[in-house]
C-alpha positions in Angstrom: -10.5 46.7 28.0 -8.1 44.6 26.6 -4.2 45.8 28.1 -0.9 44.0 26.6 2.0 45.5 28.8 5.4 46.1 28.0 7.8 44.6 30.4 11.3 45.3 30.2 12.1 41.0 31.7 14.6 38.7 30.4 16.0 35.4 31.2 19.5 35.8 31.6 20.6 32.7 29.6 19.2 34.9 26.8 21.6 37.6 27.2 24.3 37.7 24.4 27.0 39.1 26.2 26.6 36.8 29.3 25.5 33.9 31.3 24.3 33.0 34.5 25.8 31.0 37.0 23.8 30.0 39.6 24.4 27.8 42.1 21.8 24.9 42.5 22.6 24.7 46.6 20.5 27.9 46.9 22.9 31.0 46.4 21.2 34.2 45.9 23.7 35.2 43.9 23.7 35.9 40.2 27.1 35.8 38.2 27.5 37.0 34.8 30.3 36.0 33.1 31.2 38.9 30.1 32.9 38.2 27.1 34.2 42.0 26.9 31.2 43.9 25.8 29.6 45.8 28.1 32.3 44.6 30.7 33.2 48.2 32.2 29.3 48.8 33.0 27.5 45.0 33.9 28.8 44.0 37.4 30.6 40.6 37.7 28.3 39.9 40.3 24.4 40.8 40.9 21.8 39.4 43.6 18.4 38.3 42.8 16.9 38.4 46.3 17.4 41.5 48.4 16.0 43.0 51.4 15.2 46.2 49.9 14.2 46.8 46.2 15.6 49.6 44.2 13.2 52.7 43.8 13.3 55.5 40.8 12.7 58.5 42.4 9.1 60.1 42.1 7.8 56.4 42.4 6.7 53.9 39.8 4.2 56.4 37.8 6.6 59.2 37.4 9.2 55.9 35.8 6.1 55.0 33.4 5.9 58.4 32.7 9.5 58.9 31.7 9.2 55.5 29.6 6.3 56.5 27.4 7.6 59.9 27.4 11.1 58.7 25.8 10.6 55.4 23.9 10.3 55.2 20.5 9.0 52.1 19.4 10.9 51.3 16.0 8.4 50.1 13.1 10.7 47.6 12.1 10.5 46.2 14.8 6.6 46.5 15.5 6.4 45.0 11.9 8.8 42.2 12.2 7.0 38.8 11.6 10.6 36.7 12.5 10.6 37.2 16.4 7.4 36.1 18.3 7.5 38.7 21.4 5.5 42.2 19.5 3.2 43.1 21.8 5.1 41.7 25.4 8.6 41.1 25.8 10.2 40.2 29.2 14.0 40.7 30.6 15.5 41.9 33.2 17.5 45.2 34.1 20.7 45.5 36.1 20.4 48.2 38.5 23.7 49.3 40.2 25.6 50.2 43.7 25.5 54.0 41.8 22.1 53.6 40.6 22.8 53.5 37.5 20.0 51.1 35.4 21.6 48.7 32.7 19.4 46.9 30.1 21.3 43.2 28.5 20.3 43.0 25.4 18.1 39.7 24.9 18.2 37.8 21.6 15.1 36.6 21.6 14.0 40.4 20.9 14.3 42.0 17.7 17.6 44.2 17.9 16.1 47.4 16.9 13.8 47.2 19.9 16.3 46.2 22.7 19.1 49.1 20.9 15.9 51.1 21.6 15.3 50.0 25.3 19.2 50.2 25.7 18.9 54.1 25.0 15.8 54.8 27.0 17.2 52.7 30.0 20.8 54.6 30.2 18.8 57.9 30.1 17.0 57.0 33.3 18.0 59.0 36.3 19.8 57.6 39.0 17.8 55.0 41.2 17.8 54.6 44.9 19.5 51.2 44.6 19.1 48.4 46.6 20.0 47.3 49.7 20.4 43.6 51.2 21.4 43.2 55.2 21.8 46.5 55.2 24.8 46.7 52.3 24.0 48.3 49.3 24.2 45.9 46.4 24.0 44.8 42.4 20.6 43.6 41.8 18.6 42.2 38.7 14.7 44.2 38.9 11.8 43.9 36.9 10.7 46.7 35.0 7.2 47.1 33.6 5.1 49.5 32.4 2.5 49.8 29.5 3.3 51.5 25.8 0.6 50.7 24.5 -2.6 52.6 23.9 -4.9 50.4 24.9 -7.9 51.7 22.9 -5.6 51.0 19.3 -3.1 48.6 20.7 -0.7 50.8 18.6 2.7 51.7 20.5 2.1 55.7 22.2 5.1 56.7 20.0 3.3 55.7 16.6 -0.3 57.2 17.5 0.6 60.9 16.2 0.7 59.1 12.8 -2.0 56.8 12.9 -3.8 59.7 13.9 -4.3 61.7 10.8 -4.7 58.7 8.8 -8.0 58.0 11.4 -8.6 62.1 10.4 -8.0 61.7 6.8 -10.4 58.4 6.7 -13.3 60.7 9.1 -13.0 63.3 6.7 -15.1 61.2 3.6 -18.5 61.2 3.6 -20.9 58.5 2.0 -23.3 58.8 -0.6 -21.4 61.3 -3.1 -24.3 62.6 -4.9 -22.0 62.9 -8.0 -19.5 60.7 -7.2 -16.3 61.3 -5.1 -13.6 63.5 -6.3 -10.3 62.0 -7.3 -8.4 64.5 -6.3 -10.3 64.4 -2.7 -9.5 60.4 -3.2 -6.0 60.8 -4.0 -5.0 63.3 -1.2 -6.7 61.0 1.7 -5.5 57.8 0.3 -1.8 59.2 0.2 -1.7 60.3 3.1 -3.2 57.4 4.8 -0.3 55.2 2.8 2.0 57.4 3.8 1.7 56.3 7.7 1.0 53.0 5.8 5.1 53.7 4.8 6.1 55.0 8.0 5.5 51.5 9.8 2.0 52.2 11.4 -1.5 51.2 10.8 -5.0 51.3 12.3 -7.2 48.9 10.6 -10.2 50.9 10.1 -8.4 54.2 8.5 -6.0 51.0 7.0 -9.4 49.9 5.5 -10.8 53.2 4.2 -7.0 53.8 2.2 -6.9 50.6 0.5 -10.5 50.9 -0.6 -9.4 54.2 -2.1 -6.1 53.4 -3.5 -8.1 50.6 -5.4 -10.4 52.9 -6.7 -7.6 54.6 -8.0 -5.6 50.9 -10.0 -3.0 51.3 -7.3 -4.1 47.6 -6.4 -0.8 47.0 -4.8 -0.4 49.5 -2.6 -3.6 48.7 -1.2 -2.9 44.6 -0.5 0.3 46.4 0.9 -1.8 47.8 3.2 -4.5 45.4 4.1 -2.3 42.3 4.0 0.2 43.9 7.1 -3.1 45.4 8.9 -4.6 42.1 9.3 -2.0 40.2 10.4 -1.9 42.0 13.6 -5.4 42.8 13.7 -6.6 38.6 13.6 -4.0 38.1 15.9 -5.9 40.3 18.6 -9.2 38.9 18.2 -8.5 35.0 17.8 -6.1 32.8 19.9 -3.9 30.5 17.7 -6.3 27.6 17.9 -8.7 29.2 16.0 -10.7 30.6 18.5 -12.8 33.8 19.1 -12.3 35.1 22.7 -11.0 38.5 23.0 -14.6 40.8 22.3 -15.1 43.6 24.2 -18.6 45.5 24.5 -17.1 48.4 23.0 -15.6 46.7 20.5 -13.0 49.3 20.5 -9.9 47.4 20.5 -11.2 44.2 18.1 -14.3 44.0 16.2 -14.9 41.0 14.4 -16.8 42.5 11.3 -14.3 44.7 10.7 -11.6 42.3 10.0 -14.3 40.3 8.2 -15.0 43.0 5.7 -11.2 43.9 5.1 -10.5 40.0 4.2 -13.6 40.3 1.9 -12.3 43.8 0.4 -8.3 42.5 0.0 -9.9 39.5 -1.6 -11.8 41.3 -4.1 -9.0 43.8 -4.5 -7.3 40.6 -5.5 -10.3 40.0 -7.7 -10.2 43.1 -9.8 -6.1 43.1 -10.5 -6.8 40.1 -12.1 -4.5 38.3 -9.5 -7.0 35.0 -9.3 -4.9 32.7 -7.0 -4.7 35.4 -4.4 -8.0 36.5 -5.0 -9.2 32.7 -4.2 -6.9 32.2 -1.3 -8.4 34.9 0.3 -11.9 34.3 -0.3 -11.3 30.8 1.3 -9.9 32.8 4.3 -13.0 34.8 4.6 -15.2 32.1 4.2 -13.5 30.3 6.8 -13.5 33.7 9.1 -17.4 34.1 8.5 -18.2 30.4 9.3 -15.9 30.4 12.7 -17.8 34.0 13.3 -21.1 32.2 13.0 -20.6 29.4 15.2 -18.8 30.8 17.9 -20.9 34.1 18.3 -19.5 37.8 17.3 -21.0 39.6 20.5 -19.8 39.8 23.8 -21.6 38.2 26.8 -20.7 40.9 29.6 -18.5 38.7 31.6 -15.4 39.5 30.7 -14.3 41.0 33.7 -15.2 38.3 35.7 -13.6 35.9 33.5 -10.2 38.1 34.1 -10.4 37.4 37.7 -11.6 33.8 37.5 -8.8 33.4 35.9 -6.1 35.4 37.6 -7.0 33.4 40.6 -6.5 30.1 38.7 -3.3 31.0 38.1 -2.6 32.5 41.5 -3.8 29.0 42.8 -1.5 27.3 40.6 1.6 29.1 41.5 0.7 29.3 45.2 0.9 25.0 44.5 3.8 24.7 43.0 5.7 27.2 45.5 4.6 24.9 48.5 4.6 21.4 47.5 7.6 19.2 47.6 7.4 15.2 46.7 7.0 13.9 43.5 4.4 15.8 41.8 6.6 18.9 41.9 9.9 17.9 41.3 12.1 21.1 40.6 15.9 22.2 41.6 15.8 25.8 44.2 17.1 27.4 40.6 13.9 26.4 39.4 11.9 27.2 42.3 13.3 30.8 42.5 12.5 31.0 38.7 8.6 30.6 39.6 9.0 32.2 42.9 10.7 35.4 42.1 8.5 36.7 38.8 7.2 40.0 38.9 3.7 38.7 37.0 1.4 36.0 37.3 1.9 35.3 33.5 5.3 34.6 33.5 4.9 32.8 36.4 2.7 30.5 34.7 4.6 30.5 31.8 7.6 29.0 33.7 5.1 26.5 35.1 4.1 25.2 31.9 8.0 24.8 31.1 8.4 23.0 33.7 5.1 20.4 33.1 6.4 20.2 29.9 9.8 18.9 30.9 7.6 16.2 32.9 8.7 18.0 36.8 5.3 18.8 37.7 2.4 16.5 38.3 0.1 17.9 40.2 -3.1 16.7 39.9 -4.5 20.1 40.8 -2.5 21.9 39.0 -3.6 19.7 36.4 -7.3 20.1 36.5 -6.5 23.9 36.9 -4.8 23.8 33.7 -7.7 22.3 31.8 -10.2 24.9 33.5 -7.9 27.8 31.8 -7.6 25.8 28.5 -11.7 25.9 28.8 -11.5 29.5 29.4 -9.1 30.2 26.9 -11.8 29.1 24.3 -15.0 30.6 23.2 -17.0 30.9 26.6 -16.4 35.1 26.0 -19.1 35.3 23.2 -22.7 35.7 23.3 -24.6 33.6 19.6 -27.3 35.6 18.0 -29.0 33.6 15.4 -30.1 36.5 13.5 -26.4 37.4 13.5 -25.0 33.7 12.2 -27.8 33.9 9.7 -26.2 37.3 8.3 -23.3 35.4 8.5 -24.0 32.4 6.8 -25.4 35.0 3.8 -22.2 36.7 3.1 -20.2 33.1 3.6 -22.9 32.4 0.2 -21.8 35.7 -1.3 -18.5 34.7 -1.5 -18.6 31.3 -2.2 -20.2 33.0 -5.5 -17.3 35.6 -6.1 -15.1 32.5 -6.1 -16.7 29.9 -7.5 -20.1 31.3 -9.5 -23.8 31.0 -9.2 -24.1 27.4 -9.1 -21.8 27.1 -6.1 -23.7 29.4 -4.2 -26.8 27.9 -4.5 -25.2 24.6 -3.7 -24.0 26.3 -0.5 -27.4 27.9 0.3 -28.9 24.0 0.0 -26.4 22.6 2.4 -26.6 24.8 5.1 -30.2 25.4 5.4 -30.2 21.4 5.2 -28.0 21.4 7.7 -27.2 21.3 11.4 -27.1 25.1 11.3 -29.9 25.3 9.1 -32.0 23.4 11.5 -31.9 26.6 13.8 -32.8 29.4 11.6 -34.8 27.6 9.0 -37.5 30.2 9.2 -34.4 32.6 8.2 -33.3 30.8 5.6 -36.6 29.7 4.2 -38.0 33.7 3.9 -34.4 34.5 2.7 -34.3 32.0 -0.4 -37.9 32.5 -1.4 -37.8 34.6 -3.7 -33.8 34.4 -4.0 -32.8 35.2 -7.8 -29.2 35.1 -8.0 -27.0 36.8 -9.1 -28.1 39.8 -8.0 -25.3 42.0 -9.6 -22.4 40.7 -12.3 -19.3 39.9 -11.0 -17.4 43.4 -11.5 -20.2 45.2 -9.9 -20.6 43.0 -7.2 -16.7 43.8 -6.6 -17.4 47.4 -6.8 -19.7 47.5 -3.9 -17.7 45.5 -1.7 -14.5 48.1 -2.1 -16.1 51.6 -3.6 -17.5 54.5 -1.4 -19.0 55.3 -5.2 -17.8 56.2 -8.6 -14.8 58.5 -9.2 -15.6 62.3 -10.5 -13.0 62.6 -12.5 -13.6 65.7 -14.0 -13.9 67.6 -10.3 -17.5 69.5 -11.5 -20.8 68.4 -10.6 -22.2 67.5 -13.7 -25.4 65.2 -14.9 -22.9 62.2 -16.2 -21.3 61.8 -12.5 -24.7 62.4 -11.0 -26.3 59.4 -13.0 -23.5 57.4 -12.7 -23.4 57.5 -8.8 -27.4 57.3 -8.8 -26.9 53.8 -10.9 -24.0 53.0 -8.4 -26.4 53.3 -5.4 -29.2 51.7 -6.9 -27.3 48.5 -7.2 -25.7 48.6 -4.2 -29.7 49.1 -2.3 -30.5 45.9 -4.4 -27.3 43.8 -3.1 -28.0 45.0 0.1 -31.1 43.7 -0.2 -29.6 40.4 -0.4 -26.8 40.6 1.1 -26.2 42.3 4.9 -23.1 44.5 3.7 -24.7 47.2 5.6 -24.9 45.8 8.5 -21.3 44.3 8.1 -19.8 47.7 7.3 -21.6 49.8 10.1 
């Protein structure tokens, strides 16, 4: 299972109300220089290296414990597209001769987030602090510890709310024999926006309220919705080169035809407000996400884990380098050294030793070739291809291609890519599929409708003959799309 961890790490040239002053000789020695804020509670001077490290009492569970327990992650913050660090930040805290724990403010974190920190830090109890030759001292310590729930990769302190949206989405039912109820629609979809509102979402109840608010006109509230959802949600499952690398066999934390079919439903919400640009835009997007899906593979191999510790042992090689060599393939000042030396966590330990690679200090040839084995790793070596999958793939990147650009266009897709280098595999796919192939199967507004409705609304609330035909003719064309298209399959 996929865990992003919360660590409260900064560097200290980061920190607005100070710097850091360290001498290059080898000092161990941090001093902050304050511009008046915060003066009466930062010490003037702090160590880095000490022979005992400060301890909350109760040990390092009961302080994760008291962290979860206290921190409320602000949605602004967990919403906020401006600063890069969402899911893992890193500073330091100050923890004092009293025992008193400080958190500097970085600026590279979004200032609702560190006030936030700030509080939960100055409510900490006192520490054992830290001792160095004996003398008790001022120290900078890492903190870390995990907030969030690694099943939603939502922050603990939002879950209460994106749990009775998941409620209020479990609580419809498929196949409405006469139709769902408006006023059943309009109670689940308002409350599901209304978590929407208070900063939090979970993209399958996300998914089930914009499908309803649609079926209601409230088109914009739903891309409201959606549109926020997936930002976060793509960001879990693809790295920013475009690849696929982060499945997991329970698919719990990212599941790649969920995020397909909520690009496909935004862009046909899109569709039906008449908003055409967007509604192209984001068929191109899901065309693009289905093709990248079919080539790379949408299931997981079962080797994750021992991918992880591949991995972690690449990097633990790499760091292990760079601390002992000395010459000109790892050229770095004892400020620099420390830096790599004395991180809490192998990541930001690499990190520092790309920063340094990238400044043209470090050579290694090892390190190197270590690099390239991560950048390998990093790519789509996690997922297992299915041709039977790709095919279904490759059928709802022709279903789109339709909604955006008509009949024509879809059979001119169909032709290329059974003609094609993908087409060469599963030609006994495509040829059975195309056959018979009479297209389209559905006009354009009721293929729209079965990409985003559950079924027709009953808006009179009594079950009557009208809603019951009118959901029987909903199902029967959705049975013959599906027998064409897999949006079954994609939506299970």
């Amino acid at each position: 299972m996929k865990r992003l961890v919360f660590i409260l790490t900064a560097v200290c040239t980061a920190i607005p109300v100070m710097a850091q002053n360290v001498d290059d000789g080898g000092s161990e020695k941090v001093t902050f220089l304050t511009d008046g804020i915060g003066s009466d509670s930062i010490p003037m001077n702090v160590y880095q290296v000490m022979t005992e490290p400060p301890q909350f009492y109760g040990g390092m569970c009961a302080m994760d414990k008291f962290i979860i327990d206290n921190l409320r992650y602000p949605a602004e913050a967990w919403n906020d597209t401006i600063y890069s660090k969402k899911d893992v930040f890193g500073s330091n805290c100050i923890i004092r001769k009293d025992g008193r724990a400080i958190f500097p403010r970085p600026t590279d974190m979004h200032p609702a987030l560190s006030q936030e920190i700030a509080r939960v830090v100055s409510l900490m109890p006192s520490w054992k602090p830290a001792t160095k030759d004996g003398k008790i001292v001022d120290v900078v310590f890492a903190i870390s510890t995990s907030v969030l729930d690694p099943f939603f990769h939502i922050p603990y302190s939002g879950m209460p709310y994106v749990k009775k949206a998941i409620e209020a989405s479990n609580s419809l039912k498929e196949n409405y024999k006469f139709g769902i109820s408006k006023a059943q629609t309009d109670s689940v979809a308002t409350l599901i926006y209304s978590v929407h509102e208070k900063g939090w979402d979970e993209m399958t109840s996300t998914l089930a309220g914009a499908r309803l608010l649609a079926m209601l006109g409230r088109y914009d509230d739903a891309v409201a919705m959606l549109d926020r959802a997936l930002v976060k949600y793509h960001d879990i499952g693809f790295t920013k080169d475009g690849h696929l690398g982060n499945l997991y066999p329970d698919l719990s934390c990212y599941n790649p035809k969920v995020e397909l079919y909520s690009v496909m439903t935004l862009a046909a919400i899109y569709d039906m407000s008449g908003q055409k640009d967007k509604a192209r835009e984001t068929y191109d997007n899901a065309i693009w996400l289905a093709g990248t899906m079919a080539e790379q593979g949408i299931r997981d191999n079962g080797t994750e884990s021992q991918r992880s510790r591949h991995y972690n042992d690449l990097m633990r090689e790499k760091a292990a380098i760079v601390s002992k060599e000395r010459g000109a393939s790892v050229r770095l000042n004892p400020s620099e050294r420390r830096e790599i030396d004395y991180e809490p966590r192998l990541g930001d330990t690499n990190w520092r030793i790309e920063q340094r690679m990238a400044e043209g200090k470090i050579s290694n040839a090892r390190v190197s070739q270590i690099n390239g084995q991560m950048d390998m790793m990093n790519f789509d070596q996690s997922n297992r291809k299915s041709v039977s999958d790709a095919f279904r793939l490759y059928k709802i990147c022709a279903m789109l291609t339709g909604l955006r650009d008509g009949t024509e266009a879809e059979h001119a897709f169909v032709s290329e890519v059974s003609g094609g280098e993908a087409g060469k595999k599963m030609a006994k796919y495509f040829t059975k599929w195309s056959k018979n192939l009479s297209l389209p199967v559905a006009s354009h507004k009721e293929m729209l409708e079965n990409i985003v409705f559950y079924a027709p609304l009953n808006v009179s609330g009594t079950e009557n003959e009208t809603d019951q035909a009118a959901a029987k003719a909903f199902y029967d064309k959705r049975k013959k799309v599906e027998e064409v298209y897999p949006l079954g399959w994609l939506c299970k």
